[in-house]
C-alpha positions in Angstrom: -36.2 -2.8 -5.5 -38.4 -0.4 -7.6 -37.2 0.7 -10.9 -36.7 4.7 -9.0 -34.3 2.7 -6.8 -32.4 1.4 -9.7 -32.0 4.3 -11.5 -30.6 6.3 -8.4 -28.5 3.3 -7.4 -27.1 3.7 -10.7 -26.6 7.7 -11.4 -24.9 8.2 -7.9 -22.6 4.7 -9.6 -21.9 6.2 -12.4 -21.2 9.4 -10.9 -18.7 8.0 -8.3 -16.9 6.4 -10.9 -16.7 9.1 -13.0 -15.5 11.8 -9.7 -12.6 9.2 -9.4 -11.6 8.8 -12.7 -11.6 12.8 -12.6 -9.5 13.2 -9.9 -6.8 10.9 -11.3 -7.1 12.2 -14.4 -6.8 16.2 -12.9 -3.5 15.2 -11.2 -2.0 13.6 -14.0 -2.4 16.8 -16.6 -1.8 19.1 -13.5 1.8 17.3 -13.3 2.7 16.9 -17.1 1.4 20.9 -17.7 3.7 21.7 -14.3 6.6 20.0 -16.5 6.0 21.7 -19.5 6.0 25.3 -18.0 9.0 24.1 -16.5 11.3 23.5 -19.7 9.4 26.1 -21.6 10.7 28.6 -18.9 14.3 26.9 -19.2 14.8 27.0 -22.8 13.1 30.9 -22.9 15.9 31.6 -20.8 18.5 30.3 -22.5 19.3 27.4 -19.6 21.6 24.4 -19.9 19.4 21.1 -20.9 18.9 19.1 -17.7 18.1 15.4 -17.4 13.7 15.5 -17.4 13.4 13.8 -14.2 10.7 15.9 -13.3 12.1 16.4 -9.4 12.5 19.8 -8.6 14.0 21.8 -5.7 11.2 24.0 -4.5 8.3 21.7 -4.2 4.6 22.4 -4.2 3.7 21.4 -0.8 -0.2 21.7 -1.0 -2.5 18.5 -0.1 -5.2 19.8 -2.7 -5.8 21.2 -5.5 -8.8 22.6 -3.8 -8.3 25.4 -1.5 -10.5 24.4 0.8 -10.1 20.8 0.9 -6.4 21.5 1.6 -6.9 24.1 4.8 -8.2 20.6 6.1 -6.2 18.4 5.4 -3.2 20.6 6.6 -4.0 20.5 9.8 -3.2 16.7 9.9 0.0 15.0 10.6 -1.4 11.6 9.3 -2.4 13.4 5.3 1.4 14.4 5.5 2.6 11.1 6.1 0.5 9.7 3.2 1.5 12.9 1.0 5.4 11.8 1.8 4.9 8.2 0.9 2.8 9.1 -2.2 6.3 11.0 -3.0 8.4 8.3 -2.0 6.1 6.2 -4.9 7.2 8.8 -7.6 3.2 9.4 -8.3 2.6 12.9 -9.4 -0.4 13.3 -7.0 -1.7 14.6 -4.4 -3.0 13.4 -1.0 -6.3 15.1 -1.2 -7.5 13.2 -4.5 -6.3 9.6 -2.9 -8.2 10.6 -0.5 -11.0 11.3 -2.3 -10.6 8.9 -4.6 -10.5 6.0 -1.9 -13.8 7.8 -0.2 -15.6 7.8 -3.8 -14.7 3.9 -4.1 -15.8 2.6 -1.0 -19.3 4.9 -1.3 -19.4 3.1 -5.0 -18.5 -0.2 -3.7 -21.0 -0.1 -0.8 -23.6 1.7 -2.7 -23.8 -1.4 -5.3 -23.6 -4.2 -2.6 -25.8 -3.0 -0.5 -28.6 -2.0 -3.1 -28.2 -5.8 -4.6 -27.2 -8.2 -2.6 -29.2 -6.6 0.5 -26.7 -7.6 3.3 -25.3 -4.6 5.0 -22.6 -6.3 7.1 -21.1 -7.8 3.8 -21.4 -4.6 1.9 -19.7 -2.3 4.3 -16.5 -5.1 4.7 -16.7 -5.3 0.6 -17.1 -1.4 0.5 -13.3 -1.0 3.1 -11.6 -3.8 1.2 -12.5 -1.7 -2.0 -11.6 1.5 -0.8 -8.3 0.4 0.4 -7.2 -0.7 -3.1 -5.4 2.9 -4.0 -3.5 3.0 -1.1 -2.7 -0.5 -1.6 -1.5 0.0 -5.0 0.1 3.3 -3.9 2.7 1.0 -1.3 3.5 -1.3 -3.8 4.6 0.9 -6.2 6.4 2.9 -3.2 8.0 -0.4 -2.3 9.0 -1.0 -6.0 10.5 2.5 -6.4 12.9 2.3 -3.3 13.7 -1.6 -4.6 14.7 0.2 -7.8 16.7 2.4 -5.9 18.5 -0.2 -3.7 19.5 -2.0 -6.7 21.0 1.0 -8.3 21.9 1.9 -5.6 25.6 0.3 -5.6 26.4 1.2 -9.1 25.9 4.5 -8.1 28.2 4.2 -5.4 30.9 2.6 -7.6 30.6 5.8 -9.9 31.4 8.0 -6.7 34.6 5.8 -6.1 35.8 6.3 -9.3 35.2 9.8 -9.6 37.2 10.6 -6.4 40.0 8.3 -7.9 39.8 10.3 -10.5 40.3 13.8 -8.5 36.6 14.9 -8.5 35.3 16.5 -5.2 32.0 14.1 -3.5 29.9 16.9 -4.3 30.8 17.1 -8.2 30.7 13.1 -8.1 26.8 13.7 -6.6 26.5 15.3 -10.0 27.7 12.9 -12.0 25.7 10.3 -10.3 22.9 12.2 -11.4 23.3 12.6 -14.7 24.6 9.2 -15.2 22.4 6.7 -13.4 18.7 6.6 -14.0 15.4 7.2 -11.9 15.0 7.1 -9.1 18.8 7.0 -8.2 19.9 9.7 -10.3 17.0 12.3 -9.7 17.2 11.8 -5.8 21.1 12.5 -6.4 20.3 15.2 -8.3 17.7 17.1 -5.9 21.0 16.5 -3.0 23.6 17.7 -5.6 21.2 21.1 -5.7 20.3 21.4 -2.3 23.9 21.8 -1.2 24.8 23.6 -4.5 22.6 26.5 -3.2 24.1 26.4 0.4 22.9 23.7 2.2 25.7 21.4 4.2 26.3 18.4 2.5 25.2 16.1 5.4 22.4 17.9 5.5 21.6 17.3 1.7 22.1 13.6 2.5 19.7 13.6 5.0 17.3 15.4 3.4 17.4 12.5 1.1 17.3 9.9 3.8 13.7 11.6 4.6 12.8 10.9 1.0 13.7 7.3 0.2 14.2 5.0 2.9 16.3 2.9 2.3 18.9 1.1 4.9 21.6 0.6 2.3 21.2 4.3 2.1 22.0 5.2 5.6 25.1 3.2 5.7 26.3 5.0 2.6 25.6 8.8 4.0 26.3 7.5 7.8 29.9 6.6 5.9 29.8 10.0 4.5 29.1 11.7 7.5 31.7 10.1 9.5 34.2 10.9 7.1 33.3 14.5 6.9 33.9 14.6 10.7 36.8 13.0 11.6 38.5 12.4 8.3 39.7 9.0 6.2 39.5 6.8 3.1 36.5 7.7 2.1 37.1 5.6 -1.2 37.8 2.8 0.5 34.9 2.5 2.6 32.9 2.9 -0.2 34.3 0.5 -2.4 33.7 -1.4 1.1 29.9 -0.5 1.5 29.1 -1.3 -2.3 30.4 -4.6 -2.2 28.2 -4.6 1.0 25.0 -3.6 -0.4 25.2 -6.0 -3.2 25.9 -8.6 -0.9 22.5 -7.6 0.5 21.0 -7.2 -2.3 22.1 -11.2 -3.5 20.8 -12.0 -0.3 17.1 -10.6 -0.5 17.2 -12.0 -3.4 17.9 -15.6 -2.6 15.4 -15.1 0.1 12.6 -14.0 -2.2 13.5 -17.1 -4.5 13.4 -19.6 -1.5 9.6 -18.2 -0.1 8.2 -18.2 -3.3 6.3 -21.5 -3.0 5.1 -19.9 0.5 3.8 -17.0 -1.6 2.0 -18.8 -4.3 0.6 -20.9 -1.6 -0.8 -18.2 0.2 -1.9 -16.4 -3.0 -3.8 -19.8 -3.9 -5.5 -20.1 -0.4 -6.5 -16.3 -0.7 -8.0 -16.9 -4.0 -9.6 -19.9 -3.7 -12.8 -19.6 -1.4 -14.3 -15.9 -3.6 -13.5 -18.0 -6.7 -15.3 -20.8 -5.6 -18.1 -18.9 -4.5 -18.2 -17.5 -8.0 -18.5 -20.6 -9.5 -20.5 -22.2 -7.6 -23.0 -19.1 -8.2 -22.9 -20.0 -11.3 -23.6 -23.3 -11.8 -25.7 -24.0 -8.6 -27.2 -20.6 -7.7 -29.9 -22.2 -5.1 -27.2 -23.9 -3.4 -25.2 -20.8 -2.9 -28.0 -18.8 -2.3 -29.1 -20.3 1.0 -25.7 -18.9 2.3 -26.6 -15.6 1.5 -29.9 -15.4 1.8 -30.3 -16.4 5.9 -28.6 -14.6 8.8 -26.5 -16.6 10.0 -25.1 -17.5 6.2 -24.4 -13.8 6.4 -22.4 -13.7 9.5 -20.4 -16.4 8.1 -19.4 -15.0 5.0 -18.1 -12.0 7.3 -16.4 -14.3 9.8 -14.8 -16.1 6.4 -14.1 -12.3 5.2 -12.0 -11.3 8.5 -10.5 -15.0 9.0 -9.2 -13.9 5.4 -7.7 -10.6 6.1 -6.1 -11.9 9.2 -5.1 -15.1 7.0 -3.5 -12.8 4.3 -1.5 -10.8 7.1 0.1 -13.7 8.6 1.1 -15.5 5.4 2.9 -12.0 4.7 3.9 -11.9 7.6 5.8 -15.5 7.7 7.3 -14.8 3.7 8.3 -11.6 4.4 12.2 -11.8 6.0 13.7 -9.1 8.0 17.5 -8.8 8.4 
């Protein structure tokens, strides 16, 4: 590789990085500016405080930041499905700059390994794998967000109870489940408490926020809730009943999680263990490990090894992770 090579290898590197970092970095100010027009408005006209949550009724419902970029990405059904899960993370972003972002990485990722290690099979697996990372991290923290809200999830239902024992209405004990019990359980409470405080039907509100976090223990709670709106009942009851449900759940998860653990370390060990190896060995024996990547067929098997891996990973997930 000629030094010209180098130097545009690393300026469209460095300028990859830098886009992404951008993007992120946009959103982020985009949001926290959003917030602070938002209470500067509030306290110019003289409103109530409200808890900061930073959910709000009317929502902007854009893809982009970009005008342009976002007349595309409207037209897809797949963009709004990744724009609702991004919500159902709590991220304040938008699906145009993950998208972006993900596109920046993998051109980075490729870029580099292709330029270097000169094995374009290799370098376009290692480019996906790389690009795949932000919406990797964006399901995880989805999936920690609607844990969080599981396991809140019965304490706000015991507040409910004991507000209608107390002789609140279910709609004034939405509110105080809102500004009691923290995020994400209070604010998606508080965004149903709204939406049928400026006319929408209750059931409706509930729904709304069935869309918005998915969460089975949530259907049973708003199913209960719809039945009773229907034909009637002890509503307190069957909550009391469907909280000491939901944390019977919840115990259960838990005890599941504890008994697969070895099966997860395991699998984290056997995922990690042939790239570290490689490492190593490239380190203290770099002519053995370069015969590997140097010949064709030493290529083809470090692809095979990378597929056999993804496929590894999935069924190792797939055999820890319980459904009930």
């Amino acid at each position: 590789m000629t030094l010209v090579h180098v130097g545009i290898v690393v300026f469209a590197a460095f300028f990859l990085a830098t886009f992404t970092v951008f993007l992120i970095a946009r959103e982020r100010l985009s949001y926290r500016n959003r917030r602070l027009r938002e209470r500067m408005r509030r306290m110019t006209e003289g409103a109530a405080e409200i808890a900061d949550s930073g959910y709000v009724i009317l929502r902007d419902e854009s893809f982009s930041q970009i005008p342009f970029l976002d007349r595309i990405l409207s037209r897809s059904t797949k963009v709004a499905r990744l724009q609702r899960m991004i919500d159902q993370a709590g991220l304040p972003m938008k699906s145009g700059a993950l998208i972006l972002g993900m596109l920046s990485l993998t051109g980075l990722v490729w870029l580099l390994t292709s330029s270097f290690l000169k094995m374009p099979f290799v370098a376009l697996v290692a480019a996906l794998v790389a690009g795949s990372l932000p919406l990797l991290w964006v399901m995880r923290k989805r999936r920690q967000r609607i844990d969080r809200f599981e396991e809140l999830l019965p304490e706000g239902i015991d507040l409910v109870v004991n507000a209608l024992k107390s002789g609140f209405s279910l709609e004034s004990s939405l509110s105080l489940v809102a500004q009691e019990i923290p995020d994400p359980l209070g604010a998606e409470f508080a965004i149903a408490f709204e939406e049928q405080n400026l006319g929408l039907d209750l059931v409706q509100a509930l729904d709304n926020m069935n869309r918005r976090m998915p969460s089975e223990d949530l259907k049973i709670m708003t199913t209960a809730i719809s039945i009773q709106k229907k034909t009637g009942g002890n509503l307190t009851e069957v909550l009391g009943k469907i909280s000491a449900l939901i944390r019977e759940r919840f115990h259960l998860r838990r005890e599941i999680r504890t008994f697969t653990a070895q099966g997860r370390l395991s699998g984290m060990i056997l995922v990690l263990m042939p790239p570290v190896m490689a490492v190593i060995l490239s380190v203290l024996s770099p002519g053995y490990i370069k015969i590997l990547t140097a010949e064709p067929v030493g290529q083809y098997m470090i692809a095979i090894a990378l597929i056999l891996q993804v496929i590894g990973i999935l069924v190792i997930r797939k055999i820890v992770n319980l459904k009930f």
